[in-house]
N, CA, C and O atoms as a printed pandas DataFrame, in Angstrom:
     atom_number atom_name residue_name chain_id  residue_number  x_coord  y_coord  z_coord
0              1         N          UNK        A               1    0.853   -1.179    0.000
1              2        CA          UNK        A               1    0.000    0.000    0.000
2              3         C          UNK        A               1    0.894    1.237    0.000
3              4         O          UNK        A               1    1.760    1.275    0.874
4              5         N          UNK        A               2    0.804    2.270   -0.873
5              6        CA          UNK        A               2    1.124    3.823   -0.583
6              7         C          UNK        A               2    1.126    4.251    0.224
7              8         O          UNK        A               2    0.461    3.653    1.070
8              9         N          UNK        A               3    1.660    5.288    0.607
9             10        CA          UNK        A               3    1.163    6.129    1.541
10            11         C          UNK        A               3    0.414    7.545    1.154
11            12         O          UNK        A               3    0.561    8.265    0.167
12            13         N          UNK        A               4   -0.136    7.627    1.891
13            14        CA          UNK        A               4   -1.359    8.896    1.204
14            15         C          UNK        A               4   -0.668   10.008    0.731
15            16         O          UNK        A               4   -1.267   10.715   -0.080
16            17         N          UNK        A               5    0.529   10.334    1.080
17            18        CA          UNK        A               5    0.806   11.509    0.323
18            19         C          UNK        A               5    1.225   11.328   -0.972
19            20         O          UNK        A               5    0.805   12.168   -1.768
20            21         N          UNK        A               6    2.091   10.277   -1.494
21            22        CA          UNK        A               6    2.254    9.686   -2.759
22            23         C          UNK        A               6    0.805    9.429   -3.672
23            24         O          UNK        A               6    0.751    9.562   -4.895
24            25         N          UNK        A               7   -0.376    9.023   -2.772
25            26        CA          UNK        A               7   -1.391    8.733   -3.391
26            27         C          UNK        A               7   -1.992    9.924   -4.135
27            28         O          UNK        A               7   -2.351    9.983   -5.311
28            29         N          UNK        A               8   -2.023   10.939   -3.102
29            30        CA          UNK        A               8   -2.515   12.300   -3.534
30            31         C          UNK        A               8   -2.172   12.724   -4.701
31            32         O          UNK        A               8   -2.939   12.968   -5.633
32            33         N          UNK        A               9   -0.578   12.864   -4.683
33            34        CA          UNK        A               9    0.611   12.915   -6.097
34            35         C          UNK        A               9   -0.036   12.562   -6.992
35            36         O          UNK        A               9   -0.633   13.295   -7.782
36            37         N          UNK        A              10   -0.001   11.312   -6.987
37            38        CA          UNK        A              10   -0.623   10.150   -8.018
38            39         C          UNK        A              10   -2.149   10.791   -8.789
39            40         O          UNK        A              10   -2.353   10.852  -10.002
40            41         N          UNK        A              11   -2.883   11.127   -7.930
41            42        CA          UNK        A              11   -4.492   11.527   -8.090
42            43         C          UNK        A              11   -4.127   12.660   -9.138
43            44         O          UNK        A              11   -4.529   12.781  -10.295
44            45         N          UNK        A              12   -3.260   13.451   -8.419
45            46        CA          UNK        A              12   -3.353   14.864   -9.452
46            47         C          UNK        A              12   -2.767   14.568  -10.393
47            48         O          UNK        A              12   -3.250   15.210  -11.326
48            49         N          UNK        A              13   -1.694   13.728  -10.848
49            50        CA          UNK        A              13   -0.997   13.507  -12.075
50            51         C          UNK        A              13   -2.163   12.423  -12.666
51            52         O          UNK        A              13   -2.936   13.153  -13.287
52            53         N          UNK        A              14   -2.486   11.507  -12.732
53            54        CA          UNK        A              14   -3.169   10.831  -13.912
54            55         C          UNK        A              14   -4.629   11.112  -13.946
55            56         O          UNK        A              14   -5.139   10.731  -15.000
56            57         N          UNK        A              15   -5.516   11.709  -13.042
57            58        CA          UNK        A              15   -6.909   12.112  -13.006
58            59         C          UNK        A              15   -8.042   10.833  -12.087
59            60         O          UNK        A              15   -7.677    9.710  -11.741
60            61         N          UNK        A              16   -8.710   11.125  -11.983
61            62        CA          UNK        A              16   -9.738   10.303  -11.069
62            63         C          UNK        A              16   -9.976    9.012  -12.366
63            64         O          UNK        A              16   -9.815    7.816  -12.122
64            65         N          UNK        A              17  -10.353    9.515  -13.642
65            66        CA          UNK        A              17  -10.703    7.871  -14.118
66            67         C          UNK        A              17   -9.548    7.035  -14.452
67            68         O          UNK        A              17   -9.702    5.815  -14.517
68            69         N          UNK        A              18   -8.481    7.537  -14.656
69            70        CA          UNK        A              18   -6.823    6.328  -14.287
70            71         C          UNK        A              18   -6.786    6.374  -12.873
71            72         O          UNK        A              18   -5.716    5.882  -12.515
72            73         N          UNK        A              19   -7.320    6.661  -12.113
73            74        CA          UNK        A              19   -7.144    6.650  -10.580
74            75         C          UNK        A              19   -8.016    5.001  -10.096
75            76         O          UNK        A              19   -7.596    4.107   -9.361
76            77         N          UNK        A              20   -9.146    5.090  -10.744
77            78        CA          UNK        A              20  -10.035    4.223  -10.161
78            79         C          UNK        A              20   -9.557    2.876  -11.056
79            80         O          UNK        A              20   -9.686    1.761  -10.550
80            81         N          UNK        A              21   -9.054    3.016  -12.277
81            82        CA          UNK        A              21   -8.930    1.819  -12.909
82            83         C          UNK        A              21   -7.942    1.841  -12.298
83            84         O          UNK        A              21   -8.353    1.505  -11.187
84            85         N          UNK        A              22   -6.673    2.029  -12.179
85            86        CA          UNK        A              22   -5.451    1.169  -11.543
86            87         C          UNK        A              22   -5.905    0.704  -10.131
87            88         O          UNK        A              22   -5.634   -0.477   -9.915
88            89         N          UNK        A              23   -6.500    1.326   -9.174
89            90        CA          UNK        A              23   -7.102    0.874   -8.217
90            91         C          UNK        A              23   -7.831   -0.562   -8.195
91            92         O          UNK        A              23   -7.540   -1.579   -7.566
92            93         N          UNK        A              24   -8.849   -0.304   -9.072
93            94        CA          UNK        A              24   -9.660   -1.860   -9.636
94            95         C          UNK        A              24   -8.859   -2.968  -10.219
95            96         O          UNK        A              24   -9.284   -4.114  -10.369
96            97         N          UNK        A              25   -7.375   -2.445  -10.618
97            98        CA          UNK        A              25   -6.781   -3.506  -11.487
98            99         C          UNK        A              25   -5.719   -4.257  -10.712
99           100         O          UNK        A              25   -5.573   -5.459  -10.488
100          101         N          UNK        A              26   -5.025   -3.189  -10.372
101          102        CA          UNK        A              26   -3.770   -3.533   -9.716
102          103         C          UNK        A              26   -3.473   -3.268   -7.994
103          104         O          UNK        A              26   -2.809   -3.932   -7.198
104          105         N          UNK        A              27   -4.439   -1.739   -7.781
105          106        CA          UNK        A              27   -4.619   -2.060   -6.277
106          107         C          UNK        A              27   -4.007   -0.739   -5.290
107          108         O          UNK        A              27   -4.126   -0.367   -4.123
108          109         N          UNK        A              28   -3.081   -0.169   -6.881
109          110        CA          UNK        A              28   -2.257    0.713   -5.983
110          111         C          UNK        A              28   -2.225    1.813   -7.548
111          112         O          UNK        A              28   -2.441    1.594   -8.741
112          113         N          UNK        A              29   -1.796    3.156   -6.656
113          114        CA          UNK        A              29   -1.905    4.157   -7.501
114          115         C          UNK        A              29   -0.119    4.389   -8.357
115          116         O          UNK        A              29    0.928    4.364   -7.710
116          117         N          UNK        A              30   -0.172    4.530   -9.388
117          118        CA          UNK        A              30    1.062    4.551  -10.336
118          119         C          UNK        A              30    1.289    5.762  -11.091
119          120         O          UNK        A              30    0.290    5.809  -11.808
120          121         N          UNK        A              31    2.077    6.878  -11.392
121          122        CA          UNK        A              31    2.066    7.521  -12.326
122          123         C          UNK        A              31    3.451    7.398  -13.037
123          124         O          UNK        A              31    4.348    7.012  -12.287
124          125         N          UNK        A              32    3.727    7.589  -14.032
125          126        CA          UNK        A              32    4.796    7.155  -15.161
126          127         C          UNK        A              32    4.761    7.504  -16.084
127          128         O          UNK        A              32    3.885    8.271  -16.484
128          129         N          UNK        A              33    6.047    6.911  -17.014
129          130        CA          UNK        A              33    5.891    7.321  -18.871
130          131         C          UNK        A              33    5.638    6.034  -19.686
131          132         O          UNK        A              33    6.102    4.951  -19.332
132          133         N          UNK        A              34    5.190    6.131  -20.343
133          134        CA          UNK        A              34    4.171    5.456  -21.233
134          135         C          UNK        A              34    5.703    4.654  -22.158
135          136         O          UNK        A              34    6.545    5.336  -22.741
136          137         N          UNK        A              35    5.736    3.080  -22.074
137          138        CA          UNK        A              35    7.233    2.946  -22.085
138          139         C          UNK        A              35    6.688    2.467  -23.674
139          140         O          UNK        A              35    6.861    3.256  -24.602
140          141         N          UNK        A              36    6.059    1.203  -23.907
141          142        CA          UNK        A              36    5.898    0.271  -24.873
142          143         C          UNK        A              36    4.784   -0.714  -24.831
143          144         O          UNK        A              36    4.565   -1.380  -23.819
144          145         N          UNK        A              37    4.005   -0.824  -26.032
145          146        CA          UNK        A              37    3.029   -1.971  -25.821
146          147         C          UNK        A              37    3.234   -3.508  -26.791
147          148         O          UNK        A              37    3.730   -3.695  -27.903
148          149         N          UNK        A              38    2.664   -4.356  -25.887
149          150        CA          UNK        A              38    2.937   -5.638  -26.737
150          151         C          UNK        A              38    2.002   -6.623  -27.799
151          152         O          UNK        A              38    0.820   -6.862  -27.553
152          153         N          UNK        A              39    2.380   -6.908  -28.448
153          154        CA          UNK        A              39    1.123   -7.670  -29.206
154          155         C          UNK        A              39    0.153   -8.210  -28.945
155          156         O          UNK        A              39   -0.605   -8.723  -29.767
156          157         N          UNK        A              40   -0.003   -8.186  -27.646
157          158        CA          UNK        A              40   -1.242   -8.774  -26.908
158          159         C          UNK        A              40   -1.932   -7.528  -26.118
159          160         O          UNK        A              40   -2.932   -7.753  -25.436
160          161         N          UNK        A              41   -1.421   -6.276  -26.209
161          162        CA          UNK        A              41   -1.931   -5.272  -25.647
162          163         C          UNK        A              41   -2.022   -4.930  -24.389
163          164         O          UNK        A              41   -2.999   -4.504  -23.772
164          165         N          UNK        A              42   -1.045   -5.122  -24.069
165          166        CA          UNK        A              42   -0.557   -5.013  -22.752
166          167         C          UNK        A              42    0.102   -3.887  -22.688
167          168         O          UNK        A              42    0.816   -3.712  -23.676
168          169         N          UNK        A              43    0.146   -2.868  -21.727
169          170        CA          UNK        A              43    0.943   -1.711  -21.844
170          171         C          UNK        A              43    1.999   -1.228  -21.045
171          172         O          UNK        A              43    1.570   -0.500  -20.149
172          173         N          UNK        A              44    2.990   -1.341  -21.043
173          174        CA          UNK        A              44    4.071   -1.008  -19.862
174          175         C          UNK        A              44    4.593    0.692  -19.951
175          176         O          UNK        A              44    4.550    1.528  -20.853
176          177         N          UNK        A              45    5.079    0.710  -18.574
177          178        CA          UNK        A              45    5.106    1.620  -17.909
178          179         C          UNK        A              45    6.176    2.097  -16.874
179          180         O          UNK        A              45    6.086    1.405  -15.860
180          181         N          UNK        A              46    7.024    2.914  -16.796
181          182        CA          UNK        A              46    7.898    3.162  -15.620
182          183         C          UNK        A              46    7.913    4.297  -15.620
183          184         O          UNK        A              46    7.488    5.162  -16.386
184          185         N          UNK        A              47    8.885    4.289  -13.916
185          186        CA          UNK        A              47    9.192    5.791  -13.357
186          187         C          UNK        A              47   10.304    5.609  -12.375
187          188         O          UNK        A              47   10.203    5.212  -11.215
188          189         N          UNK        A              48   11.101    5.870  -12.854
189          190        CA          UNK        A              48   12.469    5.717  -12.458
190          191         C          UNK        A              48   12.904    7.077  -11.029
191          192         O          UNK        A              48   13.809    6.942  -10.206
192          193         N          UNK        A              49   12.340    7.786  -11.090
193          194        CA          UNK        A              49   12.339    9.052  -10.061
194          195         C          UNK        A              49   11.753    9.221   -8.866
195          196         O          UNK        A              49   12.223    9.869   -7.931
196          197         N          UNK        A              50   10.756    8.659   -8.883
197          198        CA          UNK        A              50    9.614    8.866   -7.527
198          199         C          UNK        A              50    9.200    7.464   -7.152
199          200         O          UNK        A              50    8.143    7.439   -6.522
200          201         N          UNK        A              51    9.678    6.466   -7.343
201          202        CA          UNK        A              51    8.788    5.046   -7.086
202          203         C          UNK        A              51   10.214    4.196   -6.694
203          204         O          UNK        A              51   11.325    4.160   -7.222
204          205         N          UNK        A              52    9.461    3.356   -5.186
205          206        CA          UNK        A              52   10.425    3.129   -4.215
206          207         C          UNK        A              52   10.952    1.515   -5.326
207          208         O          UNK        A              52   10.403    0.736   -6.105
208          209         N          UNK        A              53   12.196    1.723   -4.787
209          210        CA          UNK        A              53   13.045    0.810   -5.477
210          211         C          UNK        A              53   12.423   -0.614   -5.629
211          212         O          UNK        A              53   12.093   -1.149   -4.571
212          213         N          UNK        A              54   12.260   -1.152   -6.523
213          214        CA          UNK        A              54   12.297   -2.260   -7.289
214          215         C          UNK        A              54   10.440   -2.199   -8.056
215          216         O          UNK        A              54    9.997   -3.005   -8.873
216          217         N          UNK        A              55    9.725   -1.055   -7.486
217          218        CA          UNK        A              55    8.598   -0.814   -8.164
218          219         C          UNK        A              55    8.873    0.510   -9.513
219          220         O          UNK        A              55    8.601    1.709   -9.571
220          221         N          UNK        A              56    9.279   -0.084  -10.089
221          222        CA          UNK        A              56   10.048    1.702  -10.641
222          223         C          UNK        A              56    9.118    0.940  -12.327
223          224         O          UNK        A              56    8.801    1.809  -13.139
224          225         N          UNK        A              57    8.838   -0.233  -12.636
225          226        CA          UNK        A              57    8.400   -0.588  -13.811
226          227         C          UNK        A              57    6.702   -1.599  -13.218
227          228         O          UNK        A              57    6.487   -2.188  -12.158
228          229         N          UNK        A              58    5.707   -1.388  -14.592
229          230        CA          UNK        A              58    4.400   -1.703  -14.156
230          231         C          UNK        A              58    3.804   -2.372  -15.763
231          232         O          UNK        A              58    4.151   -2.072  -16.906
232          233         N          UNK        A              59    2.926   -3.236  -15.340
233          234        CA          UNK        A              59    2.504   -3.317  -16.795
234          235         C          UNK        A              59    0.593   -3.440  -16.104
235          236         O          UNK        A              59    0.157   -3.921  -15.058
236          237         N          UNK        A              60   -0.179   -2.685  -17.402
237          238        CA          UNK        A              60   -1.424   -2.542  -17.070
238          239         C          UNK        A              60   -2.060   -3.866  -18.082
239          240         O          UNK        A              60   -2.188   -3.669  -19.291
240          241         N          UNK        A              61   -2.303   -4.731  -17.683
241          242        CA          UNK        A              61   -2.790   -5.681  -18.587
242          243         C          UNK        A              61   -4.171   -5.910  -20.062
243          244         O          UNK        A              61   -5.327   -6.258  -19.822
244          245         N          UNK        A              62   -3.802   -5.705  -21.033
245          246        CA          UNK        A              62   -5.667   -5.728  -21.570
246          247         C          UNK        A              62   -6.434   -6.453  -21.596
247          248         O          UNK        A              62   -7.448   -6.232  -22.257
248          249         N          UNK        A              63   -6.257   -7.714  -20.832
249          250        CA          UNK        A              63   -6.826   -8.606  -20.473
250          251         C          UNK        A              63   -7.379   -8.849  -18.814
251          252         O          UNK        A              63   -6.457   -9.077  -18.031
252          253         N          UNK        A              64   -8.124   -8.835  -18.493
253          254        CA          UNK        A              64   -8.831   -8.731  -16.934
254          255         C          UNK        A              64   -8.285   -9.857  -16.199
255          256         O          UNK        A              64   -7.646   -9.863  -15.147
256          257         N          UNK        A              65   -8.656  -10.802  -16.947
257          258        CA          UNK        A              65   -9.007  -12.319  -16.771
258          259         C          UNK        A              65   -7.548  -13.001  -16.976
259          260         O          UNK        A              65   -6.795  -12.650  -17.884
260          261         N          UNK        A              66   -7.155  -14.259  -15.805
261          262        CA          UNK        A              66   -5.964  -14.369  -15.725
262          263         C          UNK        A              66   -6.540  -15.447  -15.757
263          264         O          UNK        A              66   -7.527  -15.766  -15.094
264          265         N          UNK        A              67   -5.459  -16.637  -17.204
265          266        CA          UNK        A              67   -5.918  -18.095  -17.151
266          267         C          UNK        A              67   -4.367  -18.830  -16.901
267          268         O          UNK        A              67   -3.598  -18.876  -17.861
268          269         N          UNK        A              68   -4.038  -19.280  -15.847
269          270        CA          UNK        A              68   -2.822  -19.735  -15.635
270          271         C          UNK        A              68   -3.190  -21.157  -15.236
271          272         O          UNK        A              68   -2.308  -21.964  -14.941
């Protein structure tokens, strides 16, 4: 979990509706640069400056549904 002041950060940089989907998806609030997407549409993401060490890269999945 964040801590609320990072969260706040977070709120004002990507807006309330990337706020609620990363919330719904992943759980925790992320802001970053838009790195590369993959043939399956998956979209990755980092932030090398503000995000505590070893969370510095993210991928937002386009798929909901996890069949492992």
């Amino acid at each position: 979990m964040s801590t609320l002041t990072r969260t706040w950060r977070n709120l004002r940089r990507i807006g309330l509706k990337e706020y609620a989907h990363q919330m719904m998806n992943i759980g925790d609030t992320k802001a970053g640069t838009y790195v590369a997407t993959d043939r399956y549409g998956n979209k990755y993401y980092e932030n090398q400056d503000e995000e505590l060490p070893l969370r510095t890269r993210w991928v937002d999945y386009k798929e909901k549904e996890f069949d492992a």
